[in-house]
C-alpha positions as CSV (number, residue, x, y, z in Angstrom):
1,X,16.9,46.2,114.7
2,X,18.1,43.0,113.1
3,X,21.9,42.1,113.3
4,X,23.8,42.5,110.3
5,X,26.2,40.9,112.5
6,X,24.4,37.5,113.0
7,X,25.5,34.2,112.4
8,X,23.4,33.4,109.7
9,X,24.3,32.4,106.3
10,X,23.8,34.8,103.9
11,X,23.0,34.1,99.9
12,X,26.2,36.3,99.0
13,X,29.1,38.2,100.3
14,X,27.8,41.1,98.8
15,X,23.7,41.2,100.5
16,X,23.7,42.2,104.2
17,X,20.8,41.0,106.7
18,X,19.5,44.0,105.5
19,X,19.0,43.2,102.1
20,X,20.9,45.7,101.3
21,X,24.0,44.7,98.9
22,X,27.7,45.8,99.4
23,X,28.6,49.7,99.1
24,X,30.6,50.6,95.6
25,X,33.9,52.5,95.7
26,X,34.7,54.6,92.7
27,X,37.2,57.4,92.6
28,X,37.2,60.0,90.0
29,X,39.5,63.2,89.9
30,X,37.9,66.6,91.0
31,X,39.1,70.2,91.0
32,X,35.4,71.3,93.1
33,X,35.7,72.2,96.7
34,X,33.6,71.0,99.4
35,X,30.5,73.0,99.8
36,X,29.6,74.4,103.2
37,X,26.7,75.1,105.2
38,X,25.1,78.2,103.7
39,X,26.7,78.1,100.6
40,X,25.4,76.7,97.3
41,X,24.9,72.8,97.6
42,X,23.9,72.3,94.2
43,X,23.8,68.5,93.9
44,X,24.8,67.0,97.2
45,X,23.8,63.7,97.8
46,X,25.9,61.0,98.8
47,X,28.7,62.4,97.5
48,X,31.8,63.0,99.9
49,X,34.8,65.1,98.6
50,X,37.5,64.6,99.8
51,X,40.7,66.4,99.3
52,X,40.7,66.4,95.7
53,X,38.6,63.1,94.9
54,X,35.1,62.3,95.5
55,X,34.2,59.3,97.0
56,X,31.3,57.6,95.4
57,X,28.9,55.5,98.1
58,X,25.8,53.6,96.5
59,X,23.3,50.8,98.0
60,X,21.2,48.9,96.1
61,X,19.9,45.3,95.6
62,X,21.5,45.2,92.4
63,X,25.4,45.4,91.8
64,X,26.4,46.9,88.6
65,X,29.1,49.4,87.6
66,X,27.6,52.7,88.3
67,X,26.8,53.5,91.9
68,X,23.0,54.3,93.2
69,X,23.3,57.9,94.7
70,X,20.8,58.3,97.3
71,X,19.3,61.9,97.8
72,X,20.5,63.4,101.1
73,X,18.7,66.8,102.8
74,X,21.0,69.6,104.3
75,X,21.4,68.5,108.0
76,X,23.5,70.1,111.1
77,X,26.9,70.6,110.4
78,X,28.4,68.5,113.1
79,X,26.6,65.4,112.4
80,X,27.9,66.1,108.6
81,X,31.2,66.6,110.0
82,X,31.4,63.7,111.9
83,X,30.2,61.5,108.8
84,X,32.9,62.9,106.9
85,X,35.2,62.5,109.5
86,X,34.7,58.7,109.7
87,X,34.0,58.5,105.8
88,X,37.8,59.7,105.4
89,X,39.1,57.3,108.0
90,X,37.3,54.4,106.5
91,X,38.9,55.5,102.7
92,X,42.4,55.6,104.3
93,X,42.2,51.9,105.4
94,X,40.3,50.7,102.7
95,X,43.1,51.8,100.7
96,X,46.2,51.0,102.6
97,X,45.8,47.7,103.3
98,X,46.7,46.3,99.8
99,X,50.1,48.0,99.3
100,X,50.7,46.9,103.6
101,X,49.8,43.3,102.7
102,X,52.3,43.4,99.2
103,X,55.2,45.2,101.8
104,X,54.2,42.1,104.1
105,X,53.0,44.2,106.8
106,X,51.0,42.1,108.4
107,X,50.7,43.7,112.1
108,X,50.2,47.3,110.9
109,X,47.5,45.7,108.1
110,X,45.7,44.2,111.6
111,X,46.7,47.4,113.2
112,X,44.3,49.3,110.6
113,X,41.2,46.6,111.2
114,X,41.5,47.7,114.8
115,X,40.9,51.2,114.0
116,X,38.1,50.4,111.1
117,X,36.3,48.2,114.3
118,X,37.0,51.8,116.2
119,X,34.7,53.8,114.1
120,X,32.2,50.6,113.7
121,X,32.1,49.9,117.8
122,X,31.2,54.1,117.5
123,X,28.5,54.4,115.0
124,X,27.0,51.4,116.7
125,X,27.0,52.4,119.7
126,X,25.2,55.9,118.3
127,X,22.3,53.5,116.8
128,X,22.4,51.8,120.3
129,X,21.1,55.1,122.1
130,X,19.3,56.6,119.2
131,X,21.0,58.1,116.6
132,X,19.1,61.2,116.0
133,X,18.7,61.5,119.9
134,X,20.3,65.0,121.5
135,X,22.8,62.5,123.3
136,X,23.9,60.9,120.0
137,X,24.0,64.6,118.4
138,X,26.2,66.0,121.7
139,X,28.9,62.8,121.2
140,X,29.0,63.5,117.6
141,X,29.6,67.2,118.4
142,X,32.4,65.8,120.8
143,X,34.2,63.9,117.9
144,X,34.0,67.0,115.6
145,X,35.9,69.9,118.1
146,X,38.4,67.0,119.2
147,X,36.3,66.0,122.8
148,X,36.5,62.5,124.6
149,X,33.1,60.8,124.4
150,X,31.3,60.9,128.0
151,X,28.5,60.5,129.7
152,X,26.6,61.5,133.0
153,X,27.4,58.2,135.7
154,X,24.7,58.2,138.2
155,X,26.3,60.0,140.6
156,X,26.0,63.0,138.2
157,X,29.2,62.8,137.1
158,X,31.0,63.1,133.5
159,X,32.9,59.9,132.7
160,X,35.0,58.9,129.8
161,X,33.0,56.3,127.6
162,X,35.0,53.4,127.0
163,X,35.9,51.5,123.9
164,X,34.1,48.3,126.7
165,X,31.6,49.9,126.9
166,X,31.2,51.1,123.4
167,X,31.3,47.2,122.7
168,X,29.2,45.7,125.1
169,X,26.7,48.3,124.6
170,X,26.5,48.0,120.6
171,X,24.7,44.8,120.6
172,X,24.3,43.9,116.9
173,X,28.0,43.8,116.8
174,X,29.2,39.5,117.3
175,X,31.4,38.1,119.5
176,X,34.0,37.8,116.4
177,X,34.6,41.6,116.9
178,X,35.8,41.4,120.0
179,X,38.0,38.9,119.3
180,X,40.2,40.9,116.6
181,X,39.4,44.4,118.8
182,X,41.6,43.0,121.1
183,X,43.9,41.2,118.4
184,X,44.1,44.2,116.7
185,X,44.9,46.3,120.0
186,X,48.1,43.9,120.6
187,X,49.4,45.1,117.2
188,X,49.3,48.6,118.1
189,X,50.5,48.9,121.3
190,X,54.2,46.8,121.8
191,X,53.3,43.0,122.8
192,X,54.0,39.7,122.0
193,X,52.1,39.9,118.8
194,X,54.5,42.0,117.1
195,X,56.6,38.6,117.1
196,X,54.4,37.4,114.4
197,X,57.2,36.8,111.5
198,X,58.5,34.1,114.5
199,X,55.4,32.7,116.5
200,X,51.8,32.8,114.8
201,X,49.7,35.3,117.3
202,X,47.0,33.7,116.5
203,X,48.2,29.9,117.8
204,X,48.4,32.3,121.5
205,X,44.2,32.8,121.1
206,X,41.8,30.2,122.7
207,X,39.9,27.4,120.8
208,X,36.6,29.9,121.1
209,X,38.5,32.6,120.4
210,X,39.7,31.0,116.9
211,X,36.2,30.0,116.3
212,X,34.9,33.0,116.3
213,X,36.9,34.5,113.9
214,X,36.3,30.9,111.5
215,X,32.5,31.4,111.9
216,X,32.9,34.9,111.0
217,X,34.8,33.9,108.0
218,X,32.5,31.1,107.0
219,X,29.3,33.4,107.3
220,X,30.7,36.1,105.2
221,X,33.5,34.8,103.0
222,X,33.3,31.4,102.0
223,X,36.0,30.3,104.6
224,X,36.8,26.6,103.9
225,X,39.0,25.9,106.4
226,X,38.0,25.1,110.4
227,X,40.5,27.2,111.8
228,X,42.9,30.2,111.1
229,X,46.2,31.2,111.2
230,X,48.4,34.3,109.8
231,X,48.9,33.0,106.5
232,X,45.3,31.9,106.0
233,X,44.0,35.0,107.2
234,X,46.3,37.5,105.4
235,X,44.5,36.0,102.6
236,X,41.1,37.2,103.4
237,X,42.1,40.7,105.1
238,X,41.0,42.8,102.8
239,X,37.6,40.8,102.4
240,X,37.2,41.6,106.2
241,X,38.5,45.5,105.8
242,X,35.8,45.7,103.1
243,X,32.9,44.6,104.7
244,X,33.7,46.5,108.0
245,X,33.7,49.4,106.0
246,X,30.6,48.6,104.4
247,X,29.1,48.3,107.6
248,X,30.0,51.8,109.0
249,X,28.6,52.9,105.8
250,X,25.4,51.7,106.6
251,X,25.1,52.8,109.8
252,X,26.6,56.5,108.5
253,X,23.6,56.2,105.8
254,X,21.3,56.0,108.8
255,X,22.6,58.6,110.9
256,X,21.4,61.1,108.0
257,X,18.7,59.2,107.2
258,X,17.2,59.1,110.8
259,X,18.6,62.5,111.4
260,X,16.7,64.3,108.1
261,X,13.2,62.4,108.9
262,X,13.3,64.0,112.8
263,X,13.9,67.2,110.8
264,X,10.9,66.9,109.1
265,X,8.5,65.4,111.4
């Protein structure tokens, strides 16, 4: 599967490696509830309510003002679930990190890319081993009823799955994600970081470490500087919060996509 990761220039931020141009937010006000499994669906497609708004998701090669729904089948309920589950994360950063960035919140704004790159490094990782694969299907069930992610070690044994692992393993994912996974971790858990207002965190990251990060931005955002700092990347924050959740999307869109075609074969 190709990278959508890769370090090649693309034609526009909005077109993926894919082909496949940027998802389309719109939110309109709903008094409907979520329908359930064995109830009347009526016209599900990919159309996520949540609390009281739905959450409009489109692809298509064009962008215009009304989002392309895309026909989705009944599937099981966890793997629904779970896509709703990571769907309502991705809104809740998508959406905080403007009013963070205006309150100058900088390291709880960074703090929320971590936890986008969370659900990223997971769905990844799904695509890694097969998404509609019984494995995939059990650590989706996991995430649903509040279980740590495992697997059997070859000594038969369950062992937690780590976030390493999760990252190493998900190979379309660049070495620019590592970098601000573990940027991002120092902002959540007490470090030097948190001195940011005083001493730039990112002046404390290696040459290749800043590089990363610039080639990222220079791929994906029209960067036009050749490094970074905290006030040049607070600038493009949101930029970067948008496509990771644009990505997750993707790979959400293929979890029911590959999950609905192994239904009917």
């Amino acid at each position: 599967m190709p990278s959508i990761f890769s370090g090649e220039k693309q034609g526009s931020e909005g077109t993926s490696a894919f082909g496949i141009a940027t998802s389309i937010f719109s939110f309109e006000r709903s008094s409907r509830p979520v329908k359930r499994k064995g109830k009347r669906r009526g016209h599900r497609r990919l159309l996520i309510s949540l609390s009281n708004y739905k959450l409009h998701i489109g692809y298509g090669a064009q962008m215009d003002d009304q989002p392309i729904l895309l026909e989705n089948s009944p599937m099981d309920d966890d793997i629904e679930i779970f896509c709703r589950q990571v769907r309502a994360r991705s809104q809740e950063h998508f959406q905080s990190i403007p009013p963070l960035l205006a309150a100058g919140s900088f390291g709880v704004a960074v703090g929320l890319l971590r936890q986008e790159l969370d659900s990223l490094v997971r769905v990844a990782y799904l695509d890694e081993i097969d998404m509609s694969s019984p494995k995939a299907h059990a650590l989706m069930s996991d995430s649903v009823n509040g279980r740590q992610w495992t697997r059997v070690t070859s000594h038969g044994r369950q062992a937690r799955i780590t976030d390493r692992e999760m990252v190493d393993i998900a190979k379309s994912i660049g070495g620019w994600v590592r970098v601000i996974y573990s940027f991002g971790c120092k902002l959540i858990h007490l470090s030097d970081a948190h001195d940011h207002a005083t001493v730039d965190p990112f002046s404390k990251l290696t040459d290749e470490q800043r590089q990363e990060i610039v080639g990222y931005l220079h791929n994906y955002h029209q960067y036009p500087h050749e490094d970074v700092d905290t006030d040049r990347f607070v600038e493009y924050l949101p930029k970067v919060m948008r496509k990771l959740v644009d990505n997750v999307e993707f790979y959400l869109t293929e979890i029911t996509r590959k999950n609905n075609q192994a239904e009917q074969d």
